[in-house]
C-alpha positions in Angstrom: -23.2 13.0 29.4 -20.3 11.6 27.2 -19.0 13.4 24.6 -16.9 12.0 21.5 -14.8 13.4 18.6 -15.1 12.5 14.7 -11.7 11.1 13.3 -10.5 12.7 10.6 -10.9 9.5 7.9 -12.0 11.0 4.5 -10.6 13.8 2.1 -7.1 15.5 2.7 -7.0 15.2 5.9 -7.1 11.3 6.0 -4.1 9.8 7.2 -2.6 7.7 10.0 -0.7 10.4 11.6 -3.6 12.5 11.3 -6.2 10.0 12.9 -3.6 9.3 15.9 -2.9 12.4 16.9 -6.8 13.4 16.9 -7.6 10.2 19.0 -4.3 10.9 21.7 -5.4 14.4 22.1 -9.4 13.7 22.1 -8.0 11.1 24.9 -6.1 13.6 26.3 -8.9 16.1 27.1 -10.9 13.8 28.7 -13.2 12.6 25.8 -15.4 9.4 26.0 -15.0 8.2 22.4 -14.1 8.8 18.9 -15.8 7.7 15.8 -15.8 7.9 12.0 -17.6 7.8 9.3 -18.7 4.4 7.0 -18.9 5.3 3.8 -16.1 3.8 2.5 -17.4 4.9 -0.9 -19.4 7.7 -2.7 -21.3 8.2 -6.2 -18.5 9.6 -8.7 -21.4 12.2 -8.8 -24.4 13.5 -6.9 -27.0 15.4 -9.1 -29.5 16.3 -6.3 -29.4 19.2 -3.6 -26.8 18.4 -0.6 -28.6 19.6 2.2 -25.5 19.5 4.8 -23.4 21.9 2.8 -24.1 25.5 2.4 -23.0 25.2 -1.4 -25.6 22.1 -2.1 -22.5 20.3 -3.2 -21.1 17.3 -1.3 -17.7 18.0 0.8 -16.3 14.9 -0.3 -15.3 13.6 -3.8 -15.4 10.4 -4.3 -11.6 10.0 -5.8 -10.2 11.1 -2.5 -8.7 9.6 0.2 -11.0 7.4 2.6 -9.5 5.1 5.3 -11.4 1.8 5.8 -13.1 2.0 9.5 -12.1 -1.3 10.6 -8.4 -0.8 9.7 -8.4 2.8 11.7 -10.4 1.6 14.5 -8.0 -1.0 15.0 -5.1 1.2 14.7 -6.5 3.6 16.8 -7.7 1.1 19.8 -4.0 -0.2 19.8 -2.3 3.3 20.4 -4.7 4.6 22.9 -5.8 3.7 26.7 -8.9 4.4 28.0 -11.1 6.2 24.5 -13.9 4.0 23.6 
């Protein structure tokens, strides 16, 4: 089985030191990969029922912070060793 970690690339948590120090230490424990999310954008609002939230509501506004996954990837590949 591999197992991966999520990068932290959306909300207040979105930054480059934040990211890095996620991937070294997800490298560090013997982790197979990291990944992040896509959506490099969101709908300013979301009328309907959420159903990954216990609140209904969506996690994630769309005015915050969200790092573009090529950029981060890229960032990330050239400051780690072995993570895929």
């Amino acid at each position: 089985m591999r197992l991966g970690v999520q990068l932290p690339t959306m909300g207040p948590e979105a930054g480059p030191l934040q990211v890095l120090a996620t991937a070294l230490e997800a490298e560090r424990l013997g982790f197979d990969a990291v990944s992040l999310s896509d959506h490099v954008v969101l709908p300013y609002q979301v009328a309907s029922w959420y159903p990954n939230s216990a609140s209904g509501k969506v996690a994630v506004q769309a005015w915050e912070n969200f790092l573009d996954p090529f950029v981060t990837l890229s960032y990330v590949a050239a400051r780690t060793q072995r993570v895929r």
